[in-house]
C-alpha positions as CSV (number, residue, x, y, z in Angstrom):
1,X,62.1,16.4,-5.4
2,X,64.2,14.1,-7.9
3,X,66.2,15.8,-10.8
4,X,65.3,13.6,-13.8
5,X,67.0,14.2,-17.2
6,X,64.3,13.3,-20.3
7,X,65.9,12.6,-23.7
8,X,63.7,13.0,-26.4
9,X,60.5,14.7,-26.6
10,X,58.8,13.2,-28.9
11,X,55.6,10.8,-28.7
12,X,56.5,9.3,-25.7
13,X,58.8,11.6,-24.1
14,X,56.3,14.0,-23.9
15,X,54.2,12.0,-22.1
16,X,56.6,11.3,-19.5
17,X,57.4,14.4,-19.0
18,X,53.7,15.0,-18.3
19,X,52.9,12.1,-16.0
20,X,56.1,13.0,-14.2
21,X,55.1,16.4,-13.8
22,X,51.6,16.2,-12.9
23,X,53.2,14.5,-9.7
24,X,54.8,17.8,-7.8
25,X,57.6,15.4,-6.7
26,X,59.7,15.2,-10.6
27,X,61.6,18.2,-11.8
28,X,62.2,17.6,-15.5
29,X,64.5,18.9,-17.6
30,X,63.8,17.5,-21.3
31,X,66.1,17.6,-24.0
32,X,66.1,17.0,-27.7
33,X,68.6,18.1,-30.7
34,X,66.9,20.9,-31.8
35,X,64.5,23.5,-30.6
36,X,61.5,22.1,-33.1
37,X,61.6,19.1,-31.3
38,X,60.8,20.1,-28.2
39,X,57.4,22.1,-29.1
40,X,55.6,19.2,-27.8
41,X,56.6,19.6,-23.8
42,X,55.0,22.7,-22.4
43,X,57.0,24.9,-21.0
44,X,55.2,25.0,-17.3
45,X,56.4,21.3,-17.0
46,X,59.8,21.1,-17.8
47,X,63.4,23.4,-18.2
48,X,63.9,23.1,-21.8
49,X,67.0,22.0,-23.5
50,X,68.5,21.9,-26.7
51,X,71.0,19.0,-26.6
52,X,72.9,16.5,-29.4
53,X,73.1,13.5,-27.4
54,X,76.5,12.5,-30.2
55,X,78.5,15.2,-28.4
56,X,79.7,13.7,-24.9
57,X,80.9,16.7,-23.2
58,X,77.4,18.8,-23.7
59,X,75.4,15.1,-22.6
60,X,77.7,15.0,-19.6
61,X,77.1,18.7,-19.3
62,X,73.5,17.9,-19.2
63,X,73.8,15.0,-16.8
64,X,75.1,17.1,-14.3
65,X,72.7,16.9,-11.0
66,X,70.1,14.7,-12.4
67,X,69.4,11.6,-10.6
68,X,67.5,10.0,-13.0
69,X,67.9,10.0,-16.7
70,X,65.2,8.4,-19.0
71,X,65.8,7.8,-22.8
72,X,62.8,8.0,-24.9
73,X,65.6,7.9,-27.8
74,X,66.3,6.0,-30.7
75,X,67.8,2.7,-29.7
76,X,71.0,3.1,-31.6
77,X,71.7,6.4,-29.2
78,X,71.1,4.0,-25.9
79,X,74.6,3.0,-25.2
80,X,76.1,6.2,-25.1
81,X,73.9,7.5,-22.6
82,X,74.2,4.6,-20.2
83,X,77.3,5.4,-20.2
84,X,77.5,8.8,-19.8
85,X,74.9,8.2,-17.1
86,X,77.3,5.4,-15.3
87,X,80.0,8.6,-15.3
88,X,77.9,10.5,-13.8
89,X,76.4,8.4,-11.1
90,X,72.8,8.6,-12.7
91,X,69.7,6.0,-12.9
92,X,69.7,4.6,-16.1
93,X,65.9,4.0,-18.0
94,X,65.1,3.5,-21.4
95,X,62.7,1.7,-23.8
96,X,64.3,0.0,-26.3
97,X,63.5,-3.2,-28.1
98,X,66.5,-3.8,-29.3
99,X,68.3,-6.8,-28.2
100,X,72.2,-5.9,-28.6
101,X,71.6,-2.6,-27.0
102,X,70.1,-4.3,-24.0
103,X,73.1,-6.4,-24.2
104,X,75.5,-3.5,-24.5
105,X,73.6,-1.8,-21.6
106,X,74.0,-4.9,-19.5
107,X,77.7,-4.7,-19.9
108,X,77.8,-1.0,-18.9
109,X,76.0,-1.9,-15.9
110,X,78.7,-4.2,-14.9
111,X,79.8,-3.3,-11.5
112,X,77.9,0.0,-11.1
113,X,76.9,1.7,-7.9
114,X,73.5,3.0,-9.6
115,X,70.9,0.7,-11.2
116,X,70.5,0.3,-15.2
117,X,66.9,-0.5,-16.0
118,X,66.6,-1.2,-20.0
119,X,63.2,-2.1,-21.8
120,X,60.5,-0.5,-19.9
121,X,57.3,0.3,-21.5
122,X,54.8,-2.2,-23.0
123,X,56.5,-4.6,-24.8
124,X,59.9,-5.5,-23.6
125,X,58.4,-4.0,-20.2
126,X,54.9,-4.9,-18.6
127,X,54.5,-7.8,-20.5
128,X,57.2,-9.0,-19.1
129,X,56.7,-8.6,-15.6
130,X,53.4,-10.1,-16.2
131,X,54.9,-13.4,-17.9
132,X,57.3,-13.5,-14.5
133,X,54.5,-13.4,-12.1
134,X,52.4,-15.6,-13.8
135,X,55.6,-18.0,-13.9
136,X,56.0,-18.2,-9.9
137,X,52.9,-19.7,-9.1
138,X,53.7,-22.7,-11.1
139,X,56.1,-25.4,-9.7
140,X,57.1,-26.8,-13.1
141,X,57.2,-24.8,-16.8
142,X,55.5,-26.0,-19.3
143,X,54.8,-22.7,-22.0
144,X,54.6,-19.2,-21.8
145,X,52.9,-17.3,-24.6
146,X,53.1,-13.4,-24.8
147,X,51.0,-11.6,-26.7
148,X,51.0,-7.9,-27.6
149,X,49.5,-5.5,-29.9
150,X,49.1,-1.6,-30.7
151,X,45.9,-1.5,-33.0
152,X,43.8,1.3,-34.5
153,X,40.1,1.2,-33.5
154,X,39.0,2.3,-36.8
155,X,41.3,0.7,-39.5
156,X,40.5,1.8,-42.9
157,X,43.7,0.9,-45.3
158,X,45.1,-2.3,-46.4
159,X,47.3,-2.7,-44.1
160,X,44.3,-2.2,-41.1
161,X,47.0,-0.1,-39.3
162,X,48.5,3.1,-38.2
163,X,51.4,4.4,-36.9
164,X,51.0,4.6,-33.1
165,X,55.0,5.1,-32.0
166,X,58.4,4.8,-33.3
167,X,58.7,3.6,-36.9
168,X,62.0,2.6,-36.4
169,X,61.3,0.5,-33.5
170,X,58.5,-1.0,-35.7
171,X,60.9,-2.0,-38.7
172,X,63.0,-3.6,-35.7
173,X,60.2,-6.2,-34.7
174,X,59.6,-6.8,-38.6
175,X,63.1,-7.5,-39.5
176,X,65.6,-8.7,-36.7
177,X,65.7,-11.9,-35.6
178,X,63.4,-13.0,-32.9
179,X,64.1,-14.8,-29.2
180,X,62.8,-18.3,-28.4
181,X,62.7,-20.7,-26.1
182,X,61.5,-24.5,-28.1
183,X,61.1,-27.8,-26.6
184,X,63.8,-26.1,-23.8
185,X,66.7,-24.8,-26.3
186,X,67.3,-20.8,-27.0
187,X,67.1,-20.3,-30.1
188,X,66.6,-17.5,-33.0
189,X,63.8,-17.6,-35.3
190,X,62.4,-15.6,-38.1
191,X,60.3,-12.3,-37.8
192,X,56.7,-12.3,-39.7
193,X,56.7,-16.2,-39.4
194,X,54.9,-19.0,-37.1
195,X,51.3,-17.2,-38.0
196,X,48.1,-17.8,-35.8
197,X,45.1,-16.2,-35.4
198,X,42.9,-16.3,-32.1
199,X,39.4,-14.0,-30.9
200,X,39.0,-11.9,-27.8
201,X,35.8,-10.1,-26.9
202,X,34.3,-11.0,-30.2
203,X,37.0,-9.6,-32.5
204,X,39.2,-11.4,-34.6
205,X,43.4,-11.0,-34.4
206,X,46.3,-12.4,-35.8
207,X,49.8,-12.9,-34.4
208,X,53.4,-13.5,-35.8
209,X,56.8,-13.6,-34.3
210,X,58.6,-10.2,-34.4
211,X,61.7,-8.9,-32.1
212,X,62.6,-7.8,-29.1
213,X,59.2,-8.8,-26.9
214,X,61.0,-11.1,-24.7
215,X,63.1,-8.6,-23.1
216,X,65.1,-10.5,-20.7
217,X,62.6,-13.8,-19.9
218,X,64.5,-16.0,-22.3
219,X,67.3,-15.9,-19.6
220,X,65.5,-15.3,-16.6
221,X,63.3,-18.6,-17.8
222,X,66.2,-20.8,-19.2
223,X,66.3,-24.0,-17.9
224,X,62.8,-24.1,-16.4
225,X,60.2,-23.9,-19.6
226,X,59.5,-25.4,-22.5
227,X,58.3,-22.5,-24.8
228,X,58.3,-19.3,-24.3
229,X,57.6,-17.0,-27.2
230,X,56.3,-13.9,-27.6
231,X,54.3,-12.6,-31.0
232,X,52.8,-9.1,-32.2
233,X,49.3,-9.0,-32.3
234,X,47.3,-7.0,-35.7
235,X,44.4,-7.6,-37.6
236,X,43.9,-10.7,-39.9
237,X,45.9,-10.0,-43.4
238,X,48.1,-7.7,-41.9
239,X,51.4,-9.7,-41.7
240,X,50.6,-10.7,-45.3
241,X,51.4,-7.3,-46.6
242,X,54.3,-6.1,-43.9
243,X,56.0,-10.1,-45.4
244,X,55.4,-8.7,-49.1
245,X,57.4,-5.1,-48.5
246,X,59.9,-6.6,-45.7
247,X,61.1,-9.4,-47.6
248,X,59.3,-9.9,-51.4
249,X,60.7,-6.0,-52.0
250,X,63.4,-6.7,-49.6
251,X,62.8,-3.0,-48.0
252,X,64.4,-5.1,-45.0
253,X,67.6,-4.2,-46.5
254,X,66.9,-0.7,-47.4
255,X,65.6,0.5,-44.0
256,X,65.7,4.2,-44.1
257,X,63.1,3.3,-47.8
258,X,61.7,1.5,-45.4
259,X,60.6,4.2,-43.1
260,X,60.1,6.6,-45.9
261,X,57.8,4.8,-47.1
262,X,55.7,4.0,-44.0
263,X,55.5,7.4,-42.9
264,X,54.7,8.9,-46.1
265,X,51.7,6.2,-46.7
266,X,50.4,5.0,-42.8
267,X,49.2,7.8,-41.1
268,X,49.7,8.2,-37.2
269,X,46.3,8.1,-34.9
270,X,45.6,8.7,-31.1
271,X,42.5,6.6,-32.0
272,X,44.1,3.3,-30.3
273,X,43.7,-0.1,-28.2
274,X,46.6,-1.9,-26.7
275,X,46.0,-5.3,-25.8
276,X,48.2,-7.5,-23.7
277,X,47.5,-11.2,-23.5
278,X,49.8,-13.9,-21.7
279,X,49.3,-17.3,-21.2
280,X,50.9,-19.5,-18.7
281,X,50.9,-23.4,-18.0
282,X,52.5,-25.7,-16.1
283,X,52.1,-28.0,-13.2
284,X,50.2,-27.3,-10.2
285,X,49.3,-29.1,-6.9
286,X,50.5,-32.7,-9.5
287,X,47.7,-31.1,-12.2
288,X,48.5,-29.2,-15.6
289,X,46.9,-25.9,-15.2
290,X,46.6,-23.0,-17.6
291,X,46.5,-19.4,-15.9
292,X,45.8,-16.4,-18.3
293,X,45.8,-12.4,-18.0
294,X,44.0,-10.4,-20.7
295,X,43.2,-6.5,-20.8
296,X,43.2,-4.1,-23.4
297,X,43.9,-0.5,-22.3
298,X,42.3,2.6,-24.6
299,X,43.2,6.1,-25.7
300,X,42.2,8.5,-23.1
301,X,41.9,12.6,-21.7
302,X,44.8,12.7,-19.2
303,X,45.0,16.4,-17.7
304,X,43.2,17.2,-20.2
305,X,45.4,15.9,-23.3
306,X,44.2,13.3,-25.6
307,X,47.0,10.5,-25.7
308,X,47.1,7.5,-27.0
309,X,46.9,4.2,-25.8
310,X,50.9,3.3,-27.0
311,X,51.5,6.8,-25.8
312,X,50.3,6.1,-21.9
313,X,51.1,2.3,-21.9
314,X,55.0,2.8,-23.0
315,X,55.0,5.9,-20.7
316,X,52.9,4.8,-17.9
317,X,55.6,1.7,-17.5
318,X,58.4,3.7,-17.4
319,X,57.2,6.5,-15.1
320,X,55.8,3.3,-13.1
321,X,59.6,1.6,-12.4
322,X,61.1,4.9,-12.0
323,X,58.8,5.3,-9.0
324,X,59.3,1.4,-7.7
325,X,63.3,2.2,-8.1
326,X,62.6,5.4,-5.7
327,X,60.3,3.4,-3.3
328,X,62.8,0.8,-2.9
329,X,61.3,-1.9,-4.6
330,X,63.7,-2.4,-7.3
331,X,67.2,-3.4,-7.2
332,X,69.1,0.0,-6.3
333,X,72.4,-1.2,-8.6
334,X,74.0,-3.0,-11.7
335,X,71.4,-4.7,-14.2
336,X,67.8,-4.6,-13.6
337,X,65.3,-6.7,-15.6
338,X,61.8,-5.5,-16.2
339,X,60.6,-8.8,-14.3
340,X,62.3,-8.3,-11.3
341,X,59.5,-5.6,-10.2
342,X,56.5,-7.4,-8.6
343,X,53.4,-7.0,-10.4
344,X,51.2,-6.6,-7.7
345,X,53.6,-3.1,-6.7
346,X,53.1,-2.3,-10.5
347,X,49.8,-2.1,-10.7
348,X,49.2,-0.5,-7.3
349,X,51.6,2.5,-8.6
350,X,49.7,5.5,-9.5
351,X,51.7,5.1,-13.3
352,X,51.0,1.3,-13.1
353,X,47.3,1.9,-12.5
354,X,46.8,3.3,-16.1
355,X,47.0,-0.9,-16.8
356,X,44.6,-1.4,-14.3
């Protein structure tokens, strides 16, 4: 059995805990800050705990004999675990977007004798180490465009959305600026701009750049492609009204209004479709060649449960490189990048197959 410490049990943490412990081989203990928060874990899968991650003597505490810890927190609380997990010889896992905490993360992992795996989930996460394995069977770079979106199936406001996960997270990709690579130079680039609008399966989607997609592939891929950018996918007129509130009524600046407002006027759904699309080109056998992977995964009865498609996609890739670290098949120490799993090991995991 492997001791894993859950923080956060909300959307997604919840769902971890239950595809963890619907394997007989996880013992759980989930924690949040107070006892309302954990309501959503059931008490026959994990030891409950009531724990403020801001106090480092009861997270240390709490660290004590787990293995594994897993943050399904807020992005800005990421640091301090990784290093509270670093002191106390843990796995690191989390699933931010955010780029400086990556960065700050990275520096923890400096040196460390356990492994520190950052961005796992959809999108920094699988996309990723779908853009990577694409990537290696070309022998020159030419672009690499990811593509990514959490949509409702039945939209019915102006917007044409819902809320599907973390509303923070979401204000994140709409405001902070975005990772790209252009005619071969890093560079930063707006959020909500570079618009385009493409079909699949008959339906019609927009795209726009937004942050934190890239995860790591702007460094793994420097030096060797030509673009590489990654955009959010919604339905057409969508980015029309997120541009108005973000930067028209500058809520951009006001974030916590921000998120008052979306969660007061959006409401949530397990009703969803996630749909991953990357494209790939480049040179092979002396030819330019285009290689492509497309699938959309749906909301779905697991054990029972009705989840949502964000819900097992994010949760599904975590559980999934949490598994590959215990098989072996990821980098046992220091800095891990979602790409550095192998795709083909991914999807064969029993997490990885809810992609497949």
């Amino acid at each position: 059995m492997t001791n894993v410490l859950l923080l956060g049990a909300g959307k997604i943490g919840s769902m971890i805990c239950h595809l963890l412990h619907a394997t007989g081989e996880y013992t759980v203990t989930v924690a949040d800050r107070d006892e309302a928060g954990l309501r959503h874990v059931a008490r026959d899968e994990a030891r409950r705990l009531v724990l403020d991650v801001a106090d480092p003597a009861a997270l240390a505490d709490a660290l004590a004999g787990h293995a594994v810890v897993i943050s399904a927190l807020p992005y800005y609380l990421n640091a301090a675990v990784a290093e509270a997990a670093r002191a106390a010889g843990a796995h690191y896992f989390d699933l931010t977007e955010d780029v400086e905490t990556t960065r700050r993360v990275r520096a923890i992992a400096e040196g460390a004798d356990t492994a520190f795996v950052p961005q796992c989930g959809l999108a920094p996460g699988f996309v990723s180490i779908v853009a990577a394995d694409l990537a290696k069977r070309f022998e020159t770079l030419r672009d690499v465009h990811m593509r990514v979106g959490a949509l409702p199936l039945y939209p019915n406001n102006a917007l044409k959305y819902n809320l599907t996960w973390s509303t923070d997270g979401l204000i994140n990709e709409y405001c902070n600026p975005c990772e790209a690579i252009h005619e071969g130079e890093l560079r930063e680039v707006l959020p909500l701009q570079e618009l385009e609008t493409f079909s699949l399966d008959g339906v019609e989607y927009e795209a726009f750049n937004t942050s934190g997609g890239l995860g790591t592939l702007c460094s793994t891929l420097a030096g060797r492609v030509h673009t590489l950018n990654y955009k959010t996918v919604r339905y057409p007129g969508h980015r029309d009204h997120v541009k108005f509130l973000a930067r028209d009524l500058r809520l951009c600046e006001r974030r916590d209004l921000f998120k008052d407002v979306l969660e007061n006027a959006v409401p949530m759904t397990k009703q969803d479709v996630v749909l991953v699309f990357v494209s790939v080109s480049g040179q092979q056998d002396g030819r330019l060649m285009q290689e492509s992977f497309a699938r959309k995964i749906y909301n779905a009865r697991i054990g029972g449960t009705p989840w949502s498609a964000i819900q097992i996609t994010t949760a599904a890739g975590v559980c999934a490189m949490v598994d590959l670290l215990r098989d072996g098949k990821l980098p046992q120490a220091g800095f891990v990048r979602q790409e550095d799993a192998d795709l083909a090991d991914f999807l064969a995991n029993r997490f990885g197959r809810h992609y497949a």
